[in-house]
C-alpha positions as CSV (number, residue, x, y, z in Angstrom):
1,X,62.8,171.6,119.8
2,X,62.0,167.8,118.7
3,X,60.1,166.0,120.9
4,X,61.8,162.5,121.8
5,X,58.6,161.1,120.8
6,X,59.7,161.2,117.8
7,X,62.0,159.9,115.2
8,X,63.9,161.9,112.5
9,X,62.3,160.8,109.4
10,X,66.1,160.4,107.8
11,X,66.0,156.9,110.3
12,X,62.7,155.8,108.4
13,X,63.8,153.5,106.2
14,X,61.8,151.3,103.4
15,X,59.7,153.8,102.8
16,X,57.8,154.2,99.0
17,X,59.1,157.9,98.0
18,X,55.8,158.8,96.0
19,X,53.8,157.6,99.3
20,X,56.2,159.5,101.4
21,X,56.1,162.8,99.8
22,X,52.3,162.5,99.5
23,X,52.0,162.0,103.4
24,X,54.6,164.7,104.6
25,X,52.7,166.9,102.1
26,X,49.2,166.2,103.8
27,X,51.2,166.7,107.0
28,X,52.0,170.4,106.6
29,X,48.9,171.4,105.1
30,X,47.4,170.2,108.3
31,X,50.3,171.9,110.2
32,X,49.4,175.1,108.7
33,X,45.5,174.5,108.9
34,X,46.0,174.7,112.3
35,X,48.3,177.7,112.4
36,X,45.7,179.2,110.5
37,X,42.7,178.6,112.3
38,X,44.3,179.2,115.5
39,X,45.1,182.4,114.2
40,X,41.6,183.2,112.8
41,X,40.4,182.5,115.9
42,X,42.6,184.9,118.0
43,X,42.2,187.1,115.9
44,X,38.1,187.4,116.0
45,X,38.6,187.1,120.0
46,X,40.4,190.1,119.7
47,X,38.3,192.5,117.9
48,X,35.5,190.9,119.6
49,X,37.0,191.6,123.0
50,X,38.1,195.2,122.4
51,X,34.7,196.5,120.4
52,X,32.0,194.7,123.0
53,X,31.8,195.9,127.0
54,X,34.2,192.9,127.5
55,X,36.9,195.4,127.3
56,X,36.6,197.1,130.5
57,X,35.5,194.1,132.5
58,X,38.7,192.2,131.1
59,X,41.4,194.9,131.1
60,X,40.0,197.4,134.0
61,X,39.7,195.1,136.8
62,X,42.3,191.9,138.4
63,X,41.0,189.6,135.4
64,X,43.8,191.4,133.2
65,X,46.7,189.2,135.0
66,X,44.5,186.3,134.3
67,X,43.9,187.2,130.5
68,X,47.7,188.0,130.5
69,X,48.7,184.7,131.9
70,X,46.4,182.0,130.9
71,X,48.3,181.4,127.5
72,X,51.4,181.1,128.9
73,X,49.8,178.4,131.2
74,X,48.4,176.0,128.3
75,X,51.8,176.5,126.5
76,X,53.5,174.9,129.4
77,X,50.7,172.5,129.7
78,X,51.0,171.1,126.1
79,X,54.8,171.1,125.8
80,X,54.7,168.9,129.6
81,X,51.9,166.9,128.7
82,X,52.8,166.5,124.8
83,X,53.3,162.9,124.9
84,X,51.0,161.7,127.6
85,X,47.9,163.7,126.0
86,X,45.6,162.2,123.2
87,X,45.4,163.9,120.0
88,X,42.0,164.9,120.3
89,X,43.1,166.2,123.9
90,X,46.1,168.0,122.5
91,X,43.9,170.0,119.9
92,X,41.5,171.0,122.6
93,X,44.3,172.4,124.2
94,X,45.5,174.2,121.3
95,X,42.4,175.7,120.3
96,X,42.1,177.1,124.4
97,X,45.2,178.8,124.4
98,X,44.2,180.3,120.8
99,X,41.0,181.7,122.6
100,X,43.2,182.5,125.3
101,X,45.6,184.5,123.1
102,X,42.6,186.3,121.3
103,X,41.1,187.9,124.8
104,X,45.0,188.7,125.8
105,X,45.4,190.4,122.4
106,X,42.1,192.4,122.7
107,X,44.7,195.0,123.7
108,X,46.1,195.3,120.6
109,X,42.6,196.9,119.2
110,X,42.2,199.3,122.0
111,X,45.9,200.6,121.5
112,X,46.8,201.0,117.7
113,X,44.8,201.8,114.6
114,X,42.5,199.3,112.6
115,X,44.9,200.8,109.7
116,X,48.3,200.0,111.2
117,X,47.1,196.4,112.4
118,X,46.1,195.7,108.8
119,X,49.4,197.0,107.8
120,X,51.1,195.1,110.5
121,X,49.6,191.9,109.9
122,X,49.8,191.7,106.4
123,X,53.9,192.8,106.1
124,X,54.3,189.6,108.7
125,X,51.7,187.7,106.5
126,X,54.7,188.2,103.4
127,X,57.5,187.7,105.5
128,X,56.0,184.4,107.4
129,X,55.1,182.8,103.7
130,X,58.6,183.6,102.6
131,X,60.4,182.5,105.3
132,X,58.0,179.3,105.5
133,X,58.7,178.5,101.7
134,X,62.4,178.9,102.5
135,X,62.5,176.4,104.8
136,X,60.6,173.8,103.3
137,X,62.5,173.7,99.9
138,X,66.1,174.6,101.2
139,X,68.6,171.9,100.8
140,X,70.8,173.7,103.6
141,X,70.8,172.6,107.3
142,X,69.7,175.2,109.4
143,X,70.2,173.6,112.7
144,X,72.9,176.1,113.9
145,X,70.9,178.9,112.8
146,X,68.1,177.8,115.1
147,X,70.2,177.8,118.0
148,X,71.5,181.0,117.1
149,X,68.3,182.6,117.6
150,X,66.8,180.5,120.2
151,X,70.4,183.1,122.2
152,X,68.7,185.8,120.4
153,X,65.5,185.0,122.1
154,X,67.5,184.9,125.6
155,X,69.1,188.2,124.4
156,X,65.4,190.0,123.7
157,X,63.8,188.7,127.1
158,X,67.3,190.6,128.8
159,X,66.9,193.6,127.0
160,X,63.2,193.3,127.1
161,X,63.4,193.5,131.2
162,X,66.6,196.0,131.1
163,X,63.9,198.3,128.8
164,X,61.3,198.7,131.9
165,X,63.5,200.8,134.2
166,X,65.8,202.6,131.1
167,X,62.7,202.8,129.4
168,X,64.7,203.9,126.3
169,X,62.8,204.7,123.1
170,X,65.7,203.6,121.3
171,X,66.8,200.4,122.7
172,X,62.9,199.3,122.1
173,X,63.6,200.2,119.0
174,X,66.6,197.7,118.6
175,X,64.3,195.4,120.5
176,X,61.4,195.1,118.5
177,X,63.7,195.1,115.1
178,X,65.6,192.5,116.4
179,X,62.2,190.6,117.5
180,X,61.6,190.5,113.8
181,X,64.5,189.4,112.4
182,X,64.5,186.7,114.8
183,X,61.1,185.2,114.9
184,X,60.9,185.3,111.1
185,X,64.3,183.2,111.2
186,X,62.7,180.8,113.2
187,X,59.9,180.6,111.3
188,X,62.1,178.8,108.4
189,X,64.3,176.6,110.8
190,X,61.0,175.0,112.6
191,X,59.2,174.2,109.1
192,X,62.4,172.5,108.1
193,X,62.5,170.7,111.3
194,X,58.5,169.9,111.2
195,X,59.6,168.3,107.7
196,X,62.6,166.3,109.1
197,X,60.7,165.0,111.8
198,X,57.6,163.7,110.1
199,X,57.3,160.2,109.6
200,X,54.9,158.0,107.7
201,X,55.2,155.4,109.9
202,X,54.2,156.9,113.0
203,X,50.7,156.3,112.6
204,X,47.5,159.0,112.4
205,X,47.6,159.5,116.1
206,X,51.1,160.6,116.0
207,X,51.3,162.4,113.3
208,X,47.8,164.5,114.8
209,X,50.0,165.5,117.4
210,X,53.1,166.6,115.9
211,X,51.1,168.5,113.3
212,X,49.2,170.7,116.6
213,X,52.4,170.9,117.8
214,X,54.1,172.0,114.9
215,X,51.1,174.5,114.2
216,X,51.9,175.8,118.1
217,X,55.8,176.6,116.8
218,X,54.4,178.6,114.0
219,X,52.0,180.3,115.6
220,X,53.9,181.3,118.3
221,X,56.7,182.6,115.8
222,X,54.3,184.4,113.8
223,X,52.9,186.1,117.1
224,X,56.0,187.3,118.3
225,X,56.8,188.5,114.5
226,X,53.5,190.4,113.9
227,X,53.8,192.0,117.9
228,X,57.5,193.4,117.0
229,X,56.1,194.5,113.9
230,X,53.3,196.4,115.5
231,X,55.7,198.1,117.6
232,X,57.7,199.0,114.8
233,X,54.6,200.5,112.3
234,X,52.3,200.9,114.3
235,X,49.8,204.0,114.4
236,X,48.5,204.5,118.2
237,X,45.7,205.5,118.8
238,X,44.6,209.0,119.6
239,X,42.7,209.2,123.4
């Protein structure tokens, strides 16, 4: 999923080595700043939405397809508009569809335990940071692993769709294990291809935006994890 904005940092050539390493490492702390902020915010969205009369006026009436939808819409806007946007622009963006995802995930709150979200989040938490760590330090090339599971991914959205007319407590079982196999995979191959792709040279303004963007990747990845996760552990609640 490199943009053609930019340049492999292998093609960067020149470059001071001490210099180099110091920037990529400002570079992913930012990427993961941003990860994690996105996240915070989401996640106080959420247990605002479903503990406040927001609830019912969100999930009870036509606004639920909005709330459903409008993250998928700013995900398609920054991966179209990536390269035309401004940094500043492309953060705005970011933090929207954050907010977005918080009010969408309200449901969450309203569905399972405070107990098994805890329990959710923090087993993805451990998985995320190991699978992160992975990737930045391995020597090995996991290009073909990422298009392995970006089939996966096409596999899960089949099954995913197959699931609401079987509705088969077992395949969604397969489903959501599979789901976390796969999105914690991911998680490694895009850090090591946020590291491959950074470039000192590129300039602040560049650099901004391929660190929101890289921050989207993750985010997205830990999303998906924690969600299969849920499914997996999680304790609904009693009605």
């Amino acid at each position: 999923m490199t943009d053609p904005f930019f340049r492999s940092s292998s093609t960067v050539a020149g470059l001071d080595r001490v210099t180099f390493d110091a920037g990529l490492r400002a570079h992913m702390q930012r990427v993961f700043g941003y990860m994690s902020g996105g996240l915070a915010l989401t996640g106080v969205l959420a247990w605002i939405v479903a503990h406040t009369a927001l609830a019912p006026i969100l999930f009870g009436s036509p606004l639920r397809w909005v709330v459903a939808l409008a993250p998928l819409v700013f995900v398609i806007v920054m991966q179209v508009r990536m390269n035309a946007m401004s940094a500043p622009g492309l953060k705005s963006l970011f933090w929207l569809f954050c907010g977005a995802m918080g009010l969408s995930m309200g449901a969450i709150f309203l569905t399972f335990t405070d107990a098994s979200i805890a329990r959710a989040f923090l087993v993805t938490s451990a998985t995320f940071g190991a699978m992160s760590l992975w990737g930045y330090t391995t020597k090995r090339d996991l290009t073909g692993m990422g298009a392995f599971l970006m089939m996966g991914i096409v596999g899960l959205i089949i099954a995913s769709v197959v699931n609401i007319f079987l509705m088969s407590g077992l395949l969604q079982w397969v489903v959501s294990v599979a789901g976390v196999a796969i999105f914690t995979g991911l998680t490694a191959w895009d850090v090591q291809n946020i590291k491959q792709t950074y470039a000192s040279s590129y300039g602040d303004e560049a650099n901004d935006k391929l660190a929101v963007f890289g921050a989207l990747r993750l985010y997205l990845n830990f999303i998906n994890a924690f969600q299969f996760m849920l499914e997996l552990t999680g304790g609904v609640r009693r009605r």
